[in-house]
N, C-alpha and C positions, 0 to 999 in steps of 0.2 A: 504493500500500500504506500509506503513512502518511500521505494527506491528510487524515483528521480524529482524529488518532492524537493521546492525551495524555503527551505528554515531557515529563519529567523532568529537571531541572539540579540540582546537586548541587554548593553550596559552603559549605561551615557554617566560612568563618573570617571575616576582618577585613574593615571597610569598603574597603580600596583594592581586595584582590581581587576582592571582588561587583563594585566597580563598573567591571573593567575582564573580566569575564566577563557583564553585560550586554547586548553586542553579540551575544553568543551567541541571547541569546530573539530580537533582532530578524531575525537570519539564518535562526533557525527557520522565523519567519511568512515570511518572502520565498521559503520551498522548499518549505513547505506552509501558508499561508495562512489554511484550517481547522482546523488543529489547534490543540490546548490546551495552552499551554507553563505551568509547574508550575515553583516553582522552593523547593528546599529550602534553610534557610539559617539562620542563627542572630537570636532576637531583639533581635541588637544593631544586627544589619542590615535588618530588616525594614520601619522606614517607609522607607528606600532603593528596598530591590526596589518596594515595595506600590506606589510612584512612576513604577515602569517603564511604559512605554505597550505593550510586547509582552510582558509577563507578566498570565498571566490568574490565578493561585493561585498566593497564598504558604504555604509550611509550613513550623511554627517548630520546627528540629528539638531546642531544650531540654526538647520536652516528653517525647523515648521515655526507657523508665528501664530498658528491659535488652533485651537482642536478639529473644526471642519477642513483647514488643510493639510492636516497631521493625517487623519484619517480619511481622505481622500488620496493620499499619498501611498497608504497601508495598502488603498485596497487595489492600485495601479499595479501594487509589485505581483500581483499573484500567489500572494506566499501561501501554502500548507499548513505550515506551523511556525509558534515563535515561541522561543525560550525565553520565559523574563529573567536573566542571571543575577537582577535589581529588578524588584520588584516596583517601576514606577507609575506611579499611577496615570500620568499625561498620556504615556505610550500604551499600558494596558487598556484606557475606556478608547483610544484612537485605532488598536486594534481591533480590541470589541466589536466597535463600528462599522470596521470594517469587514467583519465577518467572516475572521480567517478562524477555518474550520477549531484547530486545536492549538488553545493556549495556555501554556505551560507555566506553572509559578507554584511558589513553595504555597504549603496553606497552613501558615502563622503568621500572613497579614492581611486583614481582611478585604483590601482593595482585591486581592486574589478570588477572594468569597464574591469579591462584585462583577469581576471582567475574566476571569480565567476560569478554563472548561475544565483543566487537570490540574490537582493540586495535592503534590506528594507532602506526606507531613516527616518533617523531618524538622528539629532544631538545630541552633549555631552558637547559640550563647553560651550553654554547656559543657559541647560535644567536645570529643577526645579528637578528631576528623579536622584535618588540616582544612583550610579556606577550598582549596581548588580540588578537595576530595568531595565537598559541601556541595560545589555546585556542580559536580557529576551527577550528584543523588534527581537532581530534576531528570534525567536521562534516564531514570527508572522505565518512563512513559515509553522511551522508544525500544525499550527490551533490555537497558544496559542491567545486566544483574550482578557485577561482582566492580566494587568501585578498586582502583589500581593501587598499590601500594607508593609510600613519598619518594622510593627509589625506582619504579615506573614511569612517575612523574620526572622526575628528573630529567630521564634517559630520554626523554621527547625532545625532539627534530621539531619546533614550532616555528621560528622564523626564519628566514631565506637569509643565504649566508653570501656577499656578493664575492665575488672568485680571486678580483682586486684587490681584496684585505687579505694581508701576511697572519692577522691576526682576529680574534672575534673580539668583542668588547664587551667587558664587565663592568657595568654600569653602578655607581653607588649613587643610590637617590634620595638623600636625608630628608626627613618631615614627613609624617603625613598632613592632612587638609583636614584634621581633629576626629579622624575615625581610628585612631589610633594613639598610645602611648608613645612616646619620643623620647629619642635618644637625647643629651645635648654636643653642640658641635665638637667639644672635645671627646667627646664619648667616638663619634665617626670617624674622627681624627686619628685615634687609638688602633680602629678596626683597619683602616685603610694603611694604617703604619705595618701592623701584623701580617696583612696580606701580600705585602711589598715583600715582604719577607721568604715568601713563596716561591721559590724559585719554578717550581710544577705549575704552578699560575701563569707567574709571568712569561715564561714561556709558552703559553696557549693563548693568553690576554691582553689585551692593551686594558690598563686598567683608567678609568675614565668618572673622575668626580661630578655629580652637577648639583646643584644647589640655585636656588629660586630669592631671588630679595627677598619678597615678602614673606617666606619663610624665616630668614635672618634677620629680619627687622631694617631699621631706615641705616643704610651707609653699610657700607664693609671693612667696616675695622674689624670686626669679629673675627672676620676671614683670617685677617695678616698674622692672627697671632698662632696658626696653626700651621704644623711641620708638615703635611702635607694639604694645602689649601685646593682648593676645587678647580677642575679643569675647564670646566664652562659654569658659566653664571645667568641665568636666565632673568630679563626683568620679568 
């Protein structure tokens, strides 16, 4: 029934999320192989996903500007199915609307109870289950029955590797955007000293700091006083 079906992921927040609901497109193609996996998600994240080797279509969801052309937009794509991997409400009643047959969300939010047809119950506040094993458990729906172990995960081939680079890049990305506990910049500083130390690393890695102003607050003196300071700085 859904071997050449176009589904739908649906995460419009930060870079650590996307990249740890990625494994999701690859499990896709591993349980239908023809199908078109689709992944919505904000243009902050998007040369990220556009990197993924099992995502076939990115859509930037900053571009809908009110619910009737959010869900006119839903129902242009033809999709099958859509995985809410964030359950957000804007996208979910836009979906709804647009009457894509099966929609997929956890059911411990109840926007889920209002717009989504399947709703696995599983918790995260809890659960012993790492983040990107969490949002495997939605895959239930499509027959996934045994979720991978963190060293499965690991071993995944997600982003496209260009031939050009001598090396891959290990990215260290301080902050979260307050969905998370934080390190402080010495505390990164520490880690990134430790890792340099690696010689097994450094030889597979270009190792690559970034860091955001508004994360650090106004000016970068913070930076200067740090043994290894960040490699790009993003305003």
């Amino acid at each position: 029934m859904m071997a050449n079906s176009r589904i739908l992921i649906v995460r419009t927040d930060s870079i650590g999320d996307v990249m740890l609901t990625l494994p999701m497109a690859y499990y896709i193609k591993q349980l239908f192989p023809q199908s078109t996996v689709v992944f919505l998600g904000k243009s902050y994240t998007q040369d990220i996903v556009s990197r993924c080797l099992w995502v076939d279509e990115f859509l930037n969801a900053d571009v809908a500007v009110d619910d009737q052309s959010a869900s006119d937009w839903m129902k242009s794509l033809e999709l099958d199915a859509v995985v809410f991997a964030l359950p957000n409400a804007f996208w979910m009643k836009a979906c709804a609307a647009a009457r894509i047959k099966m929609r997929i969300a956890t059911g411990h939010r109840l926007s889920s109870w209002k717009w989504a047809t399947h709703r696995p119950m599983f918790g995260r506040k809890n659960s012993a289950l790492h983040e990107a094993q969490l949002n495997l458990k939605l895959l239930s729906v499509f027959g996934l029955k045994n979720l991978p172990t963190l060293q499965e995960l690991n071993r995944l081939e997600l982003l496209s590797f260009r031939v050009t680079e001598k090396k891959r890049r290990l990215i260290i990305h301080p902050f979260s955007q307050g969905s998370a506990l934080n390190w402080t910049l010495q505390e990164y500083d520490e880690l990134v000293g430790l890792l340099k130390l690696r010689n097994d690393l450094c030889n597979l890695y270009n190792l690559v700091r970034v860091a955001f102003r508004k994360s650090i607050g106004v000016g970068f003196c913070p930076l200067l006083s740090l043994t290894n300071p960040p490699t790009i700085i993003l305003l």
